[in-house]
N, C-alpha and C positions, 0 to 999 in steps of 0.2 A: 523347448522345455515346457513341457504342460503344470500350472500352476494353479494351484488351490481354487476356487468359486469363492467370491465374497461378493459383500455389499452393504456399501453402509451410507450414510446422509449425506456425506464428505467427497462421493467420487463423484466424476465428471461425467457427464452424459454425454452421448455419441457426439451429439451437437457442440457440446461444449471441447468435446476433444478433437473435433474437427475445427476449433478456431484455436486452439493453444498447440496442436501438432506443429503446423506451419512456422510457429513464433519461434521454437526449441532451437538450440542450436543444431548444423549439421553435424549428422554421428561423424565422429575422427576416421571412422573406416570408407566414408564418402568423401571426403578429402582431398585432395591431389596429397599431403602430406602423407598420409596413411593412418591406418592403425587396424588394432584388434575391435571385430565385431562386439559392441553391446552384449551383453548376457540376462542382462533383464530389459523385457517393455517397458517403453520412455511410461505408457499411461501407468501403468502400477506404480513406475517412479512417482509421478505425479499426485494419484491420488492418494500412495504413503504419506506424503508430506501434507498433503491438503488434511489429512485426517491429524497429524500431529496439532497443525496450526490450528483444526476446528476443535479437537477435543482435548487440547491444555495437557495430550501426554507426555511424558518422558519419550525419547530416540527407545531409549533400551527396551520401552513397554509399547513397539508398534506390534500391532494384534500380527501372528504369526499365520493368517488366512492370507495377508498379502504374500508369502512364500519368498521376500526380499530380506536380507542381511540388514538391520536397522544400519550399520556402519558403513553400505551401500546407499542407506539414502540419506543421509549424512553427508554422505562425501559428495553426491548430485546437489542437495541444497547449499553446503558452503560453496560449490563452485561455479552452480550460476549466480550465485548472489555476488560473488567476487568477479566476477567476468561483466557484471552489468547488462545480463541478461532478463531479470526481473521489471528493471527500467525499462528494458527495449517492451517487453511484452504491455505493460501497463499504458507507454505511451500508444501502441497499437491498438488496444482495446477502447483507449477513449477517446482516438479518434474513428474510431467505428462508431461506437456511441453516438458522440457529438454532431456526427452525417447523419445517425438515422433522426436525431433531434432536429434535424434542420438548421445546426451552427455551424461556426468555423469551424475546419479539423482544430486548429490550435486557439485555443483562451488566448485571451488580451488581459482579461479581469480575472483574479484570483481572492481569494480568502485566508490569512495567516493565523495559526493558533497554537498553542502550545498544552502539551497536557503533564504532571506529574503522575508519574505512576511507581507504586512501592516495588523496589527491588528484592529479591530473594537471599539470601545468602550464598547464592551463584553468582552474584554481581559484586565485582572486588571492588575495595574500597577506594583504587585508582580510579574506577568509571561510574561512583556513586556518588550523590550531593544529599544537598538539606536543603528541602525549597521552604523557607520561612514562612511566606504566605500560607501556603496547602498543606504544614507540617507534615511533610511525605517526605521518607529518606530513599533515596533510590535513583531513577533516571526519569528526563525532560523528554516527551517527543516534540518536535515541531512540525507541522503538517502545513504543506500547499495544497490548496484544494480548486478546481476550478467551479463555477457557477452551479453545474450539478454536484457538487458532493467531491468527487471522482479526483483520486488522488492526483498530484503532478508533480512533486518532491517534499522529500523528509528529510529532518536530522536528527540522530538520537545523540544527547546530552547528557552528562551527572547534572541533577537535580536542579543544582546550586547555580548551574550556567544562565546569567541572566536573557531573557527574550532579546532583546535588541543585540545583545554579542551574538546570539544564534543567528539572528535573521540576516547580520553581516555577509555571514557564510552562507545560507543558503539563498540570499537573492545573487548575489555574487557570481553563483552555479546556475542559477536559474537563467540570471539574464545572458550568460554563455549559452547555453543550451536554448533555450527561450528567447529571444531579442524582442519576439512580440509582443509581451505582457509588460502593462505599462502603467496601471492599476493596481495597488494592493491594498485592500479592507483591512482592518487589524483592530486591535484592543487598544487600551489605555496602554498596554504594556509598550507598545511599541511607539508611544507615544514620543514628543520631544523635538525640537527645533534642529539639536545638532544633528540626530539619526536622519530624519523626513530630509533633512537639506543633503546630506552623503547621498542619500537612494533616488534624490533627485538628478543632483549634480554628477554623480559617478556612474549610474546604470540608467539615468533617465524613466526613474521606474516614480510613480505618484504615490505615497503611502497615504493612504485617509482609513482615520482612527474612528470607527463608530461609538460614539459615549454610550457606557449605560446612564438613564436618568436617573437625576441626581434624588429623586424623592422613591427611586425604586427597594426595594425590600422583598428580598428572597434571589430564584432564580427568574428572570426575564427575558421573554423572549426578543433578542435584539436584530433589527435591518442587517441584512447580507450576513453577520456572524452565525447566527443561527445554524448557517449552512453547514462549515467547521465542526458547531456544535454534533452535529447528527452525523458527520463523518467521522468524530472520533468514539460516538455509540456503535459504529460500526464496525469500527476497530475492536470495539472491547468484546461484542458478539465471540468471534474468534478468541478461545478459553483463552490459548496461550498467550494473548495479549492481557488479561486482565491482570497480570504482574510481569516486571522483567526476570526472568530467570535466565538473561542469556550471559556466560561471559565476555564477549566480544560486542560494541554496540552496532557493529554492522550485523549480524547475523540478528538484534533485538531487530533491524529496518526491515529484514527477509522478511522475518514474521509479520511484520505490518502489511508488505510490500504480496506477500502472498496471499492474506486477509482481503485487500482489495481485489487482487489477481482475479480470486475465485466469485465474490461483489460481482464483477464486471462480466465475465464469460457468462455466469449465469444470467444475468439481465439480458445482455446480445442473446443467448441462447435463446431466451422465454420469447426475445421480438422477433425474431428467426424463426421460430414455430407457430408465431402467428401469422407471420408474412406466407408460410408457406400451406395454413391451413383454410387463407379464404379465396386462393384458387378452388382448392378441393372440397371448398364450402357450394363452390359457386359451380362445380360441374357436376357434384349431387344433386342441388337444386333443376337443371337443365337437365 
């Protein structure tokens, strides 16, 4: 089916789609189980959603140059976010990264933070709180970050969910998933004798609280937090993070979870075309 010409800020460059192809799941019609061939390119799939997640629109208002069924790429985003495909592809991405950094594929040391963000009147009153502190009515994210920035697990919360009940749960997941991180930076929030000794005792994981100073006044820039800080300015870049408008808080984690998605492929992309341009630097010169 031949489909419309577009192009906008939000799609994937060849390069870029040459490392998220690979990640996608196999189509059902390549299966041993079967099924019916695909009807729309996985990339269009992709970069529908990329442009939802970068420009803050409604499903109903994706621009009709893409030539996809908004209710077709809908039904592609809740189902890899539900199948834990998003996870797969981020942890691939930032162990790409982290090789071309000269790290470990996988962090030891991580970064813990949490952010309020105001809910919509799309967020039912079941998945919304009151964070007292931020007076924000809406929902909590909580982000694992490792040393670069680069996401490694989330949870989305009602507002009201205190940090140290969240962090139960996701170091919990983490250290399943994770056994190697042993390390985690955090706030005053996460402070506390009874918490730091659980995270000891039960997952073998170190939580150390970085204070802000006591004589500070305003915003301050603090050791290892910082990092958290600039990861979730990154988040918010991505419109449709700058509020929750999702009803389900899994599908509020896609949006995050696809926010850094497109972060990371671009950054691999940009060192992927430097690697491949000072050969061809170097046989112009010769």
């Amino acid at each position: 089916m031949l489909l419309p010409r577009y192009r906008y800020p939000s799609d994937t460059s060849d390069l870029e789609w040459a490392q998220l192809e690979r990640l996608l799941p196999t189509p059902a019609c390549q299966t041993p189980k079967g099924g019916a061939p695909e009807k729309w390119p996985r990339r269009r799939v992709v970069d529908s959603i990329r442009y939802i997640v970068d420009n803050g629109a409604k499903w109903r208002a994706l621009p009709a140059d893409f030539g996809i069924p908004w209710r077709t790429v809908f039904g592609y985003f809740a189902r890899w976010a539900k199948a834990g495909v998003l996870k797969r592809i981020l942890d691939r991405l930032r162990r790409r990264l982290r090789l071309r950094s000269s790290r470990c594929p996988w962090p030891v040391r991580v970064i813990i933070d949490a952010q309020s963000v105001k809910g919509a009147e799309t967020v039912s009153n079941a998945t919304r709180g009151w964070d007292q502190g931020k007076m924000i009515n809406g929902r909590k994210r909580h982000l694992i970050v490792d040393q670069d920035g680069l996401l490694v697990d989330l949870l989305v919360t009602p507002a009201d969910v205190q940090e140290r009940a969240a962090a139960r749960i996701l170091l919990t997941r983490l250290h399943a998933e994770h056994p190697e991180i042993v390390l985690v930076w955090a706030d005053n929030a996460y402070g506390g004798e009874e918490f730091t000794t659980w995270a000891q005792d039960t997952l073998g994981i170190t939580i150390k609280v970085v204070p802000r100073p006591k004589d500070a006044d305003g915003f301050v820039v603090l050791p290892k937090r910082w990092v958290v800080e600039r990861s979730n300015s990154w988040t918010m870049r991505a419109r449709r993070n700058a509020r929750d408008y999702e009803r389900l808080m899994s599908h509020a984690e896609a949006h995050i979870q696809w926010a850094f998605i497109t972060l990371m492929s671009r950054r691999l992309a940009r060192q992927l075309r430097r690697t491949e341009a000072v050969p061809a630097t170097l046989a112009a010169a010769a």
